[in-house]
N, C-alpha and C positions, 0 to 999 in steps of 0.2 A: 504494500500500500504506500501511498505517497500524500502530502498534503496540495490541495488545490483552491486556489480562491474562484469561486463559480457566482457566477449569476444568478440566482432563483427568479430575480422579477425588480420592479424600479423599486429603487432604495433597499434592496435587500441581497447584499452581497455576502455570503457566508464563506468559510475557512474548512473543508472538505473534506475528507479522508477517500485518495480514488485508488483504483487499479493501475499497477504501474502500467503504460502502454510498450506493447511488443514490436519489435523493430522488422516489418516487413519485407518482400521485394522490393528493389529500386527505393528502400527508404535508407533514410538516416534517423538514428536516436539522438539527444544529446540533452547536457543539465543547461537551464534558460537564465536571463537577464531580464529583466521585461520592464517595458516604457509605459506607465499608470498612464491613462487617457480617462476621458468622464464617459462614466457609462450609467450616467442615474437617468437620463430623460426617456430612457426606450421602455418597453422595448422595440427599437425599431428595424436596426439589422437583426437582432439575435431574434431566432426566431421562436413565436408560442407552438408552430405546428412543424412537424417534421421539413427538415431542409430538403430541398430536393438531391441533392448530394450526397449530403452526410448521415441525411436522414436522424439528425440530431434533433434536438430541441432544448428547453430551460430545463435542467439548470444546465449551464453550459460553463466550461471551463474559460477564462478572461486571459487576453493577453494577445495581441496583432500585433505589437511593436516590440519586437524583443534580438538580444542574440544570445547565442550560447556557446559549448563544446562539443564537439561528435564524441560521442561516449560507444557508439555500436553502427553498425553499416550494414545494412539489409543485402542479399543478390542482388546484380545488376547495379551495385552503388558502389564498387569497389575504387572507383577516381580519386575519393577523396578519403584522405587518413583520420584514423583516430587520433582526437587530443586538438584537432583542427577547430580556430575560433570562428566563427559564422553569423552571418546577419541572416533573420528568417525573412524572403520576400511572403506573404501570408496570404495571397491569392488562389480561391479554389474556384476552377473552372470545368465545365462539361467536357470541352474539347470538342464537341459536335455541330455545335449551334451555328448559327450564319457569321457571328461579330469572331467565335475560336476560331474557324478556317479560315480567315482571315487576317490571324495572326492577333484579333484584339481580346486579350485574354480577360482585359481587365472590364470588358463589356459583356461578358458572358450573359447568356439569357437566365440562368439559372445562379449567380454566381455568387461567391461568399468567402468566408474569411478565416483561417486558424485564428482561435480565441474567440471571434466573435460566430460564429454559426458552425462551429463542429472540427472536431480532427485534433480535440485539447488546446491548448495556448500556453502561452508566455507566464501566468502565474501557475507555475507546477514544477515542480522539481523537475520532470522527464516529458519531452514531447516529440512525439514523430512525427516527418514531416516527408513529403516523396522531396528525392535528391533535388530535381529542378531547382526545390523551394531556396535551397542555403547557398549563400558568397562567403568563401573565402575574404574572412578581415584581414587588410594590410598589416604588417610587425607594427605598422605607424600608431596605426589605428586602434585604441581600445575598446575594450569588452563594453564600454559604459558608453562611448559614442555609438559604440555599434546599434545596439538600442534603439540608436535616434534615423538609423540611416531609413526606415520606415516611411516615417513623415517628411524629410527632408525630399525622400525620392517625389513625393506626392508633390511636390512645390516644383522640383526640378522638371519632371513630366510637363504641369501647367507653363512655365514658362520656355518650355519647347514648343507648346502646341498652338501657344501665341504668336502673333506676327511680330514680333518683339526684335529691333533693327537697331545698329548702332544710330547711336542718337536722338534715339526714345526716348521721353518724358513718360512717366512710370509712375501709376497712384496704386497706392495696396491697402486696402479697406480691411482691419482688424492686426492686431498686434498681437496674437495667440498664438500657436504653439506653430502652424502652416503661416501662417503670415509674416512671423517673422521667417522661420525657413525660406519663404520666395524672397525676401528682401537678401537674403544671401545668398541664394542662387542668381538674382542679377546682378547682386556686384562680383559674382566670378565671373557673370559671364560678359562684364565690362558694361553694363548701364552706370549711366552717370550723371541721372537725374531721377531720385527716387522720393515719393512722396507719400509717407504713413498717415492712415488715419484711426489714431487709438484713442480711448478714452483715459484707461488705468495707469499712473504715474510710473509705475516700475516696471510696464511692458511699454511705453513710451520712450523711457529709458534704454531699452532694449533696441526700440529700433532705432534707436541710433546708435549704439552700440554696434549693429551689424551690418551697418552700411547707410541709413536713411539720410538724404541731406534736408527735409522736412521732415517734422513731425505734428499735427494739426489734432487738436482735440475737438470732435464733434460737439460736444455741448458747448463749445465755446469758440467757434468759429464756424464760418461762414464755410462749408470743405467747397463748394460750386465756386460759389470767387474769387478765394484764397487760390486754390488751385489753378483756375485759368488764369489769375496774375502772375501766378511763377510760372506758369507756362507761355508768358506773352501773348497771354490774352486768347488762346486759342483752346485750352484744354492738354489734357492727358493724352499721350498719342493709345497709351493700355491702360488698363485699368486690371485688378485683380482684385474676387471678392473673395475673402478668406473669415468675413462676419455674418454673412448669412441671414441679414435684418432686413426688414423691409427700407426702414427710412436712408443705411448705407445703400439700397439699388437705388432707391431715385436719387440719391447724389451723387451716384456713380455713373450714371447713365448720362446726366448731365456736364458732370467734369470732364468729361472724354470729346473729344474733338470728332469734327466732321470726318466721318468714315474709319474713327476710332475704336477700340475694342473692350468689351466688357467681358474679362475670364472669369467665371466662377467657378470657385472649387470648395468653396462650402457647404455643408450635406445639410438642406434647409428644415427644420422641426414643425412646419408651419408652412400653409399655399403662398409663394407671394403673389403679389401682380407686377405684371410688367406692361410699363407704357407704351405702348408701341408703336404711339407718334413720335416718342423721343428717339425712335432708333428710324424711323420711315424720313421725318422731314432733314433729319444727317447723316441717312445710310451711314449709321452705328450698326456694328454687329453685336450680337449675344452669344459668347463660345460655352458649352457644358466644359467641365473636364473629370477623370473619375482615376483617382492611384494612378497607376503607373504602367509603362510597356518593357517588354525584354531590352535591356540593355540599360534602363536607370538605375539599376541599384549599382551596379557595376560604375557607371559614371559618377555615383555620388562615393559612393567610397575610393575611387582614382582622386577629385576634386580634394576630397580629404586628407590624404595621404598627399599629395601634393603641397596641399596648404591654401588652397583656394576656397575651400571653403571651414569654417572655423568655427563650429558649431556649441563646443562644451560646455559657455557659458548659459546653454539652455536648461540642464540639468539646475536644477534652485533645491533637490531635495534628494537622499538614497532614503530608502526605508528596507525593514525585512515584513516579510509576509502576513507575520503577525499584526503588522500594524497597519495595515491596509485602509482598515476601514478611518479609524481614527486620524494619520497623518499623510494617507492619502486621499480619499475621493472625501473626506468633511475638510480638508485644507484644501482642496480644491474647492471649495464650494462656500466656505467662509472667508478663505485667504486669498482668493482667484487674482490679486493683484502684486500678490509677492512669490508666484508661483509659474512657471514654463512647464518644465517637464519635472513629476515626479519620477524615477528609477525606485523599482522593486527589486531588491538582490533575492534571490529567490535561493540559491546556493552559493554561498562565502566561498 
C-alpha cells in the first residue's frame, strides 16, 4: 500500500491509503515530485462518471504537474534507465479520433489527464505512466523545476501558436501561475515590449521580476488606454488571456489593435460573452489554445538548461503530503497573493 492525496469531491480532499500501481508494457514506474494546483472549484475535469479512457472516476488520485525517478521499466521501455530524473508530460489520449491522426494529441475527443481523470498522479508515492509520457531532466535542471516544466510548456505552446513577431507589443491578462510562465517564454523568445495586467501586489511583483516592462493594476487603471498609450496609440499587437474573467475579455478585446490577436489559454469556470463587433468592425481574431504539442516539453526544459528561461523563483512554498490540505490548497485560497507555485515533496 502507499499513501495518496485523492479527490473525493469540491473541498474534500482526503490522504489515502492505495495499491501500489504495477509497472506494465511500454510503461515506466517511478517515486513523484508534484506541483499543488487549485483543485477546489470542480468538479470539472475530474470526472463524477467513468472517463472514457481510464474508465476512472472520484475519488481520483491529484497531481498533473509533477516529476520524478524511474524506479522500474515495463517491456518495450527499455530506452530509458533506472534512477533517471523525469518531467511527466500528463496527456491521455485515444489515438483514434480525427484531432490524434493528426498528430493533435492535446485535442483528443475523448481526452484527459494523469492526476486529474485516471492513471494515479503526482500526489503518490509510485505512479505509472506509458514511456511517451517522461523527459529526460537536464544535470542543469532540478527535480523541483522539473515540476514546473508542466505549466510552463502550456505558456510556451500558447505563444507559439500566436502570431507573435519580432517587435510585438504584448499585453498578458493575469499574473498567476500560466501568466506569469508566458511573460517568460516571450522574453526568451526576445519580445521586448511586454504589458501585465495583475491585480495582487506580490504577483505584480513577479511580473516584473520575469521580464514585464509594464505592470497595470485593473482596479486602478484605465488597462484600454493605458495600454494603447504605451502602445502609440494603437493597441496591443497580442494579447494573452491567462485570467479567465469576463471584465479582463472586454479589455482585452479592446486593447488589441486593428487585426490584432486575443490568445486565450485560460480554462473559463463560467459562459463568457464575446463581443463580436469588437472583433468584426477590427478584424480582431479570437485564438483557443489547450497544453501542449510533441516537442514542448523538450523545448522548455532545453530553454532551461540553457538559461533562457528562469523559472524557480515560482516555487513560494515545499510542503510534504501530510500537509496538503492545511499549507496547500487553504494557503492557496486564503494567501493567493503570496503564493505561485506550491511543491508537494511526496518522497524526501
Amino acid at each position: 500500500m502507499m499513501k495518496a492525496v485523492r479527490y473525493h469531491g469540491r473541498r474534500d480532499i482526503r490522504l489515502d491509503d492505495i495499491e501500489v500501481p504495477k509497472c506494465g508494457k511500454g510503461q515506466v514506474k517511478g517515486l513523484t515530485l508534484e506541483d499543488l494546483n487549485e483543485y477546489l472549484g470542480g468538479p470539472n475535469i475530474i470526472p463524477s462518471t467513468p472517463h472514457p479512457i481510464t474508465n476512472e472516476k472520484i475519488p481520483i488520485t491529484l497531481g498533473h504537474e509533477f516529476s520524478g525517478v524511474i524506479e522500474e521499466v515495463g517491456e518495450d521501455a527499455k530506452d530509458i534507465q533506472i534512477g533517471q530524473r523525469v518531467a511527466v508530460q500528463p496527456i491521455i489520449y485515444c489515438g483514434n479520433c480525427g484531432a490524434c491522426r493528426d498528430g493533435l494529441i492535446n485535442c483528443c475527443d475523448k481526452n484527459g489527464f494523469v492526476g486529474l481523470t485516471g492513471w494515479g498522479g503526482g500526489l503518490s508515492k509510485y505512479v505509472v505512466v506509458p514511456r511517451p509520457a517522461v523527459y529526460e531532466i537536464p544535470d542543469a535542471v532540478s527535480m523541483e523545476i522539473g515540476a514546473l516544466i508542466e505549466p510552463i510548456a502550456v505558456s510556451w505552446h500558447s505563444v507559439n501558436i500566436s502570431p507573435l513577431k519580432k517587435g510585438d507589443k504584448v499585453l498578458v491578462l493575469g499574473g498567476g501561475p500560466i501568466g506569469l510562465a508566458v511573460i517568460q517564454c516571450l522574453k526568451a523568445k526576445g519580445c521586448e515590449m511586454i504589458i501585465a495586467s495583475e491585480v495582487a501586489s506580490r504577483r505584480k511583483e513577479f511580473a516584473k521580476q520575469f521580464g514585464a516592462h509594464y505592470v497595470l493594476d485593473p482596479t486602478q487603471d484605465d488597462i484600454v488606454a493605458r495600454v494603447k498609450e504605451i502602445c502609440g496609440g494603437v493597441g496591443a499587437d497580442v494579447a494573452f488571456d491567462a485570467a479567465g474573467v469576463q471584465a479582463g475579455l472586454n479589455q482585452a478585446l479592446k486593447a488589441i489593435r486593428a487585426q490584432g490577436t486575443l490568445v486565450n489559454i485560460a480554462v473559463w469556470e463560467k459562459p463568457a460573452q464575446l463581443q463580436m463587433n469588437d472583433l468584426v468592425f477590427r478584424e480582431r481574431k479570437y485564438v483557443g489554445v489547450t497544453t501542449y504539442v510533441a516537442g514542448d516539453f523538450r523545448d522548455v526544459l532545453d530553454a532551461i538548461a540553457g538559461g533562457s528561461l528562469q523559472p524557480e523563483p515560482m516555487i513560494t512554498s515545499v510542503i510534504q503530503m501530510n500537509e496538503v490540505q492545511e499549507k496547500g490548497f487553504t494557503a492557496l485560497i486564503e494567501e493567493k497573493d503570496k503564493h505561485v507555485k506550491i511543491l508537494v515533496e511526496v518522497s524526501p
